[in-house]
N, C-alpha and C positions, 0 to 999 in steps of 0.2 A: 326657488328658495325665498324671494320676496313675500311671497303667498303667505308662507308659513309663519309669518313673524307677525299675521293681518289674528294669528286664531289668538283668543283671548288666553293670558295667564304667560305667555314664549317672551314675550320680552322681561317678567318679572323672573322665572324662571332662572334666565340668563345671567341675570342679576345676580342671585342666591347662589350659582353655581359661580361665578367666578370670585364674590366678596368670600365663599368657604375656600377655594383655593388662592387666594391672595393673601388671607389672612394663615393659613396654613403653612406655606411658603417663606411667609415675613419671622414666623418663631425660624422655622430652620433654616434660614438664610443668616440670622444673628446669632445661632449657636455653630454653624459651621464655619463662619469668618472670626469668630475669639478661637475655636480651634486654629484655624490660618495663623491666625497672628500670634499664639502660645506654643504653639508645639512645631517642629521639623518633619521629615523626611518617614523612615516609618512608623511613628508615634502619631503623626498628622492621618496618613491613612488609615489606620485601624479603628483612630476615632470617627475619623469618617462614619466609617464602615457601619461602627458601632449605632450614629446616628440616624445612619441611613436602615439601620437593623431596627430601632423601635418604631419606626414609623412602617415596616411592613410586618411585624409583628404583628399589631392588632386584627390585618387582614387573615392570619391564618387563626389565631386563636379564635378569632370572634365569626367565623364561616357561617355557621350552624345558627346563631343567635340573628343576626345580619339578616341573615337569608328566611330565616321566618317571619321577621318583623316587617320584613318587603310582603312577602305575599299575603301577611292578617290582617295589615294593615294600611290605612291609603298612605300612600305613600309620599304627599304632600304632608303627611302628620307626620311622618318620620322626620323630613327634612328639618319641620319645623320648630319638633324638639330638638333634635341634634344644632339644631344653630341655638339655640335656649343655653347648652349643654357648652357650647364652645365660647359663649359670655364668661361664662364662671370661671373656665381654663383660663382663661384669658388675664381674666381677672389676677388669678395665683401666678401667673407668670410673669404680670406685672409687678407683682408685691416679690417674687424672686431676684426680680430684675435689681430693684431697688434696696433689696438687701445685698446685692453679692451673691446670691446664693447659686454658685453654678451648676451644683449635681440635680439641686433640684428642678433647676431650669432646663437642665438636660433630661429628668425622669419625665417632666410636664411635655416633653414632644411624643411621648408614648399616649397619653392622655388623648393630647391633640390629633394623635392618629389615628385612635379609638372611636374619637367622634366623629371621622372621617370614614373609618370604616363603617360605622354603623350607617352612615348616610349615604355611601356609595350607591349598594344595587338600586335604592331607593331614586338615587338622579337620575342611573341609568334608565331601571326599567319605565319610568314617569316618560323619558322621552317618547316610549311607542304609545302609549296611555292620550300623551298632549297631542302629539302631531299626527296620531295612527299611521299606516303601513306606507302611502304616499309620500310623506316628507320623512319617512324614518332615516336616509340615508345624511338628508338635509342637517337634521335633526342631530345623528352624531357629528355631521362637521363642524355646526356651529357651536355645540357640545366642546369639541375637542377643540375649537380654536379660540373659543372665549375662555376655556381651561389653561390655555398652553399661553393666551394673553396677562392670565392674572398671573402664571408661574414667571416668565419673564419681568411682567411690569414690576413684581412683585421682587423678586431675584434683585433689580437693578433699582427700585425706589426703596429698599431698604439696604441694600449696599453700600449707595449713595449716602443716605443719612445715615451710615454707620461708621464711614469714611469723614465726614465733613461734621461729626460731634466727637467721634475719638480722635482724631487726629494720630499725634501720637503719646498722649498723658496717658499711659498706663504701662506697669509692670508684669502684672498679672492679670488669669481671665478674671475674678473676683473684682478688679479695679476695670475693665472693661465694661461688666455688665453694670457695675453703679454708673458709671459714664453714658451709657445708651440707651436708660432707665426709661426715657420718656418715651423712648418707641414703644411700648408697653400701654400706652393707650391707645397707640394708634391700630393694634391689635384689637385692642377692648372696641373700638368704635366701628374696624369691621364686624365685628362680631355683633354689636347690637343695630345696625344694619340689616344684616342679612337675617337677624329674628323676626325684624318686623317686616320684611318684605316676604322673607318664607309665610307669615301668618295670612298672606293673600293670597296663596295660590289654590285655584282650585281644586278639587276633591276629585278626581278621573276613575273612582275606582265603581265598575259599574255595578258589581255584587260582595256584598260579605262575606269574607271567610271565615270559617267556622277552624281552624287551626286550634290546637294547645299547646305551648311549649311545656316538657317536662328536663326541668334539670338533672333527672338522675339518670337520664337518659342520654342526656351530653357529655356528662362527667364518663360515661362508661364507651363514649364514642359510637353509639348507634345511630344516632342522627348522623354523623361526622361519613357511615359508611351507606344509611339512606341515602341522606343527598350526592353524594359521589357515584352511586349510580343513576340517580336523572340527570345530575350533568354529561354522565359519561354514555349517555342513552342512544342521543344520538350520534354518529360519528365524527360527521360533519362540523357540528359544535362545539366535541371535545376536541377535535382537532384546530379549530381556532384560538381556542381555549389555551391548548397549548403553544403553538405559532405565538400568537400575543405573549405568554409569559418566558418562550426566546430572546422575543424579542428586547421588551421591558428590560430582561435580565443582559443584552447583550449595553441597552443603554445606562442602568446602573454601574455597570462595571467602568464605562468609559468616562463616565461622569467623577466614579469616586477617586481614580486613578488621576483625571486629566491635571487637577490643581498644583499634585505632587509635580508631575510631569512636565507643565511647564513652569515651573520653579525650579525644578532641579537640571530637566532638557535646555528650554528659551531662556533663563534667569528672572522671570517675570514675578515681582513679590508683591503687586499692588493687586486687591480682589478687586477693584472697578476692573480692572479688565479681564480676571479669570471668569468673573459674572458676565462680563460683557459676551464674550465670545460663546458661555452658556445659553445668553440673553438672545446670540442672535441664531442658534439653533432653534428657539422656541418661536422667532418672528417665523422663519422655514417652517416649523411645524402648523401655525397659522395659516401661511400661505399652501403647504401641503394638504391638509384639512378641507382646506373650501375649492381647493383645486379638485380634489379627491369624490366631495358633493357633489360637485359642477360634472364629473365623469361620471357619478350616478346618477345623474338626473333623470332617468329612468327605468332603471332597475336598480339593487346593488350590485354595484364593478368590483367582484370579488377578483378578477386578475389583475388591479392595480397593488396588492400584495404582494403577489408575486414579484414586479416590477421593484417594489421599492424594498422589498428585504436583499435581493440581488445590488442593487446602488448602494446600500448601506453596509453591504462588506467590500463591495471596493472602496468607501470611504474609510473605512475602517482602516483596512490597507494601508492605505494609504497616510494614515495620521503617524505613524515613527520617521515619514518620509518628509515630513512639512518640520521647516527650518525658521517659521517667520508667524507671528501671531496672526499677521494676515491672511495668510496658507491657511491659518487654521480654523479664521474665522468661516473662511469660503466654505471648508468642508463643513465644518458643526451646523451652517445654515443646510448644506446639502443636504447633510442627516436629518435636519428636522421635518426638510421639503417631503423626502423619501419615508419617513417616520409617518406623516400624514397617510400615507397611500395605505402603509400599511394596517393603520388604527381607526380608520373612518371604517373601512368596508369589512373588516372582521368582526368590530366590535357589533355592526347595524347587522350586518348575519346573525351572528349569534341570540340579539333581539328578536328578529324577523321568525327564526327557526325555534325559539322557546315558546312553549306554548304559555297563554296565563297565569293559569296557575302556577305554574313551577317557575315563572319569570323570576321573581326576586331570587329565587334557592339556585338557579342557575347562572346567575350575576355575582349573587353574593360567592360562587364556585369560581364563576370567572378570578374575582380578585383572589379570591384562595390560592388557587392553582399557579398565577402569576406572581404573585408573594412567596409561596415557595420556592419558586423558579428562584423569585429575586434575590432573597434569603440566602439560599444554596452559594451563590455565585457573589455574593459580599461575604459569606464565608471564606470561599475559595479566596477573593482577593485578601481576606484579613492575611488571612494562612501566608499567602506570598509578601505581606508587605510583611508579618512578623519574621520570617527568613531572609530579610532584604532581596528577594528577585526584581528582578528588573521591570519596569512596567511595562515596556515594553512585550515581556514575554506573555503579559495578560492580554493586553491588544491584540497579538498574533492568533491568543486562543481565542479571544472574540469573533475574530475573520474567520475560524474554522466552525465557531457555530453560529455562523450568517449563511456559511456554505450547506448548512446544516438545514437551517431553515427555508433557504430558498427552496431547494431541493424538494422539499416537503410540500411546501407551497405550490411551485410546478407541476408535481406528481399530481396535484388535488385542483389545482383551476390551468392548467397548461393552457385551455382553449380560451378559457376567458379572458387569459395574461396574454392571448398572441390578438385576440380582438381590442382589449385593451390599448397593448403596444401601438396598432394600427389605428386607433381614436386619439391619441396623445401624437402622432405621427402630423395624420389629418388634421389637427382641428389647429395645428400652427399656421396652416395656412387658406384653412376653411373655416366659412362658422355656419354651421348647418341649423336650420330650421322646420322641423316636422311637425306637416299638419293631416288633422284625420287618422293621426295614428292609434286613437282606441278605436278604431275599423278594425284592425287587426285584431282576432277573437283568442282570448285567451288560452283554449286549446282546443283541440279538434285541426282535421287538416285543412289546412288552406293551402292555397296557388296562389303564387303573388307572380303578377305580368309588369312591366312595366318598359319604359324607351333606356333604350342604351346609349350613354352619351362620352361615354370614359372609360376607362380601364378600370378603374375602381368606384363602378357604379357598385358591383358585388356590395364593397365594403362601408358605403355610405348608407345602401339601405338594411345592413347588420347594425350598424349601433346603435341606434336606437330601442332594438327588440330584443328580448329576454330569450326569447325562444329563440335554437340554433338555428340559422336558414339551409335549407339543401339544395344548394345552387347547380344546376345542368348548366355543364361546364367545357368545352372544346376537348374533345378526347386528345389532340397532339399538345396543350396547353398541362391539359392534366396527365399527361407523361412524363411534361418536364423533371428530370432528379433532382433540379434544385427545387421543386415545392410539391411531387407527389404525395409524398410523406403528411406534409402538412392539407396540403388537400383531402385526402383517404381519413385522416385523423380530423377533419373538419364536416366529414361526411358528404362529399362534391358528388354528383354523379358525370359520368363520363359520360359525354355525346357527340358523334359522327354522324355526316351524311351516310355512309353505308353501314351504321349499325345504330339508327335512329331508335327503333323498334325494341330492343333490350334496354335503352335509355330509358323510355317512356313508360315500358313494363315495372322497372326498379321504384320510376318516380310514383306510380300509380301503389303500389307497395307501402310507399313511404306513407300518401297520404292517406292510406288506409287506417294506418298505424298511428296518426295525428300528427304525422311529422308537419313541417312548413318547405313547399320546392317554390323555388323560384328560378326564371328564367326571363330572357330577355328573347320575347315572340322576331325584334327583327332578324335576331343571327349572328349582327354585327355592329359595331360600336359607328353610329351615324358619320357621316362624313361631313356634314355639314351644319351639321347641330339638332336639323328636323325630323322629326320622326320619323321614319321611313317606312317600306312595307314591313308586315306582319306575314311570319308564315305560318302555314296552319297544324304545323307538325303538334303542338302540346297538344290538339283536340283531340289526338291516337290516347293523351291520358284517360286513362278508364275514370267515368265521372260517380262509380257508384261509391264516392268516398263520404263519409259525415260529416260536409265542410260547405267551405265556398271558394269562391274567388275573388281575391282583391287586388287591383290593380297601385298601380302610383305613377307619375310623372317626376323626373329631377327636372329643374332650372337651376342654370346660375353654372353648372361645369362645361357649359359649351365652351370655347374657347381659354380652357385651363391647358395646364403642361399635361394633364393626360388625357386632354381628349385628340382628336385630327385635328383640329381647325386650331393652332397651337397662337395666342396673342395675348397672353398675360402676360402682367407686371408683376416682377418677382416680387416687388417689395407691397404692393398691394391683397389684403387679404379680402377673398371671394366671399359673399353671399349665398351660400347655397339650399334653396325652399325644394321640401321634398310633399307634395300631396300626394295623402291615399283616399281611396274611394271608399264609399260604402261596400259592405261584402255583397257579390254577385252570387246570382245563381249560378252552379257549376258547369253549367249548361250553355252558359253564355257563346255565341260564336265570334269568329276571329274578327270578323267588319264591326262590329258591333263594339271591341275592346277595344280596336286601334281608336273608334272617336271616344269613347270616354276617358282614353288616357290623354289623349291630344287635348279634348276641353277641360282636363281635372282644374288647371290653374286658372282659368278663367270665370270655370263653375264656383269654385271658393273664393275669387277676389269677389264674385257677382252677389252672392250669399252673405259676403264680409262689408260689402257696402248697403 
């Protein structure tokens, strides 16, 4: 991740992206705290609702418009003008501020949303453009955690000074917004900020396109039903597409609810702490985010999705059950932790999987899709707070479409969310370092050999590589009923001393096929930490595959809780250096493997020095 921030344009970038949501955040943090302080119970909600409704309005009306402007145009010019565009908002919102005038401080968050919509796909899609396919997963973390820094910083430094200039000298919102008047430049000065530092970002866009918009074409919704099928092209992408706007929608609702709730639930009527407790969901989503990177660091970990929409319905759960702002704050950070897993790895998919051309039209869809989600579901809550229902009974429907989502989620990365699980397991108390792992050939079959040190050497040399491994496995191990299931679904092959020969026949199948098998030549996990012998049973694999073979060595799990030679310190976390070798001829024989696996780490420290 370091790398990434060395290529020119990423740190101004970051810049531009968090002063648009700070400044963004700062109008609707001060139109939703004068609703706070004017209105009760379900008149407080609906306004909500109402606010939180023009700000995702723009996303659906403006789809079509959005999404052509990303792919005709560079999309460093988009940003550019869009932050030009949000001076001038700015500007009238300040002159609203100053007059009283609160409908129309209220219609100006449509405005501001506008301009945010316009400049969306354009942030997004600019991330694969800046940092290409390498740091793409990078890319969305820092994306989302420099977003989720400005919505908090932003949430709790205008709260604060909206707290500590009104006090309490006002009757009405009209007499609030003349009292809080001067934060109204402080809008204006992000906004001409972020003009001039968008006007340096570089131009990434490598060919012209030749696009037209025609508006009579929009107006009649032809465009509206073109682009919804390239988003809906692929499956994989519409199905993120969707997942994300679950999601979003399961967070808008708990957001627009929670203010009521713990004012009317906890008795708490000070917004420094309803923000607070907002604020420290967004620190969690920070922390989520680059947690979230750090698990892709070499592929995207599309099963950390899975993982974290599953956490955030039993958080969910759980929130009519917390009695103490404290309770509540723990969970809202949880949520935000779990919210990263889920928003890093769909959203850099969905990049990843678009093709160029259609990147912007397919971003610009992403937000569409999510916005109606969100829409839908600040309906649904308007609808119950104008019946007085109980928030509660929204929450509990929130829990039902988390189950919803999981669910969804599982069905589509089950194997990635259980390798996943197994790397967020490991790495508490390992921290693994792989070296020579572009040895490892993109595709075509390979045999990977290597020494047995642990029980979970399997899983130490899976996380790192994209491609599934098919590991020849102890046929009485993989009988077990506690992990057949998951074994057979992990694609294991089975192998016995008396039925060696249909093992090797399967594996030899595999790597016909371009699969990846690996196996451990000693048999048995060392007793003593050194290598041991090698038997020569994989040489029955038939070599006439399209591939090679690649060996590796671990150091550093000798003496862990799952090797033999058991002498760790619980509280001490492991070093673990995995080298791989250059690819072999397939041909290679067995004496010949055991020493280049035994000298791998001294060959690369020799080379390193």
């Amino acid at each position: 991740m370091k790398d990434m921030f060395k290529i020119l344009g990423v740190i101004n970038y970051l810049i531009v992206v968090f002063l648009n949501a700070f400044t963004d955040l700062g109008h609707k943090i001060i139109i939703q705290n004068t609703i706070f302080k004017v209105y009760d119970g379900d008149m407080q909600i609906v306004l909500t609702a109402i606010v939180n409704t023009l700000i995702i309005l723009p996303f659906i009306v403006a789809f079509s418009p959005t999404g052509f402007l990303a792919d005709r145009y560079p999309k460093n010019e988009i940003m550019k003008y869009s932050a030009l565009f949000a001076v001038f908002i700015t500007l009238a919102i300040t002159y609203a501020y100053y007059n009283g005038h609160f409908y129309m401080a209220f219609i100006f968050t449509f405005l501001l949303a506008f301009q945010s919509a316009i400049y969306g796909p354009s942030k997004y899609g600019y991330i694969k453009e800046l940092v290409g396919i390498k740091f793409i997963s990078s890319g969305n973390g820092a994306v989302q955690a420099v977003t989720t820094v400005a919505i908090l910083g932003g949430m709790l430094f205008y709260t604060v000074l909206f707290e500590v200039i009104l006090k309490d000298s006002f009757v009405t919102k009209e007499d609030i917004l003349t009292t809080i008047a001067p934060l109204g430049w402080l809008l204006v000065l992000g906004s001409v900020i972020q003009f001039f530092l968008a006007l340096k970002l570089p131009n990434k866009m490598n060919q012209d396109s030749k696009k037209e918009f025609n508006f009579k074409r929009y107006f009649k919704g032809e465009y509206l039903q073109k682009n919804m099928k390239i988003v809906r092209r692929k499956k994989e992408i519409f199905d993120a597409i969707i997942a994300l706007g679950l999601f979003w929608s399961i967070s808008q609702v708990i957001l627009a609810v929670f203010g009521e709730y713990a004012k009317s639930e906890l008795g708490v009527t000070n917004t420094i702490y309803i923000q607070g407790v907002m604020t420290l969901a967004g620190i969690g989503m920070v922390s989520g985010a680059i947690m979230a990177a750090n698990f892709s660091k070499y592929y995207i970990n599309t099963g950390l999705a899975a993982i974290g929409s599953s956490a955030i319905t039993i958080i969910v759960l759980l929130i009519p059950f917390s009695s103490s702002m404290i309770t509540m704050s723990i969970l809202f950070m949880l949520f935000g932790i779990f919210a990263g897993f889920i928003m890093v790895p769909l959203n850099a998919q969905i990049q990843f999987l678009s093709p160029r051309v259609h990147l912007g039209t397919i971003l610009a869809g992403n937000n569409f899709v999510q916005n109606i989600f969100m829409f839908s579901f600040l309906v649904l809550t308007t609808i119950f707070a104008y019946y007085g229902m109980n928030a509660k009974i929204l929450i509990y429907t929130m829990v039902l479409v988390g189950l919803y989502l999981s669910y969804m989620l599982f069905k589509r990365y089950f194997v990635m969310s259980f390798w996943a699980f197994l790397e967020i397991i490991l790495k508490t108390r390992y921290k693994f370092t792989y070296l020579g792992l572009e040895n490892i050939p993109d595709s075509g079959g390979v045999l990977l050999l290597g020494n047995h040190v642990s029980w979970v050497d399997w899983a130490i040399i899976q996380i790192p590589i994209k491609r599934r491994l098919n590991f020849m496995i102890d046929k009485d191990i993989y009988n077990w009923k506690l992990f057949k299931k998951a074994l057979k679904k992990g694609e294991a092959i089975p192998i016995s001393q008396k039925a060696s020969k249909d093992a090797f026949i399967d594996a030899s199948k595999r790597l016909k096929n371009g699969k990846i098998v690996a196996l451990f030549p000693e048999g048995q996990i060392s007793l003593d930490g050194e290598t041991g012998k090698f038997y020569k049973g994989y040489e029955l694999i038939s070599s006439d595959y399209e591939g090679k073979i690649v060996t590796f060595f671990i150091d550093g799990m000798n003496g862990s809780i799952f090797s033999k030679t058991r002498n760790s310190n619980l509280f001490r976390k492991r070093d673990v250096r995995v080298y791989f070798s250059k690819p072999l001829h397939r041909e290679t024989k067995t004496q010949e493997i055991r020493e280049i696996i035994t000298n791998l780490k001294e060959k690369h420290e020799t080379e390193q020095a």
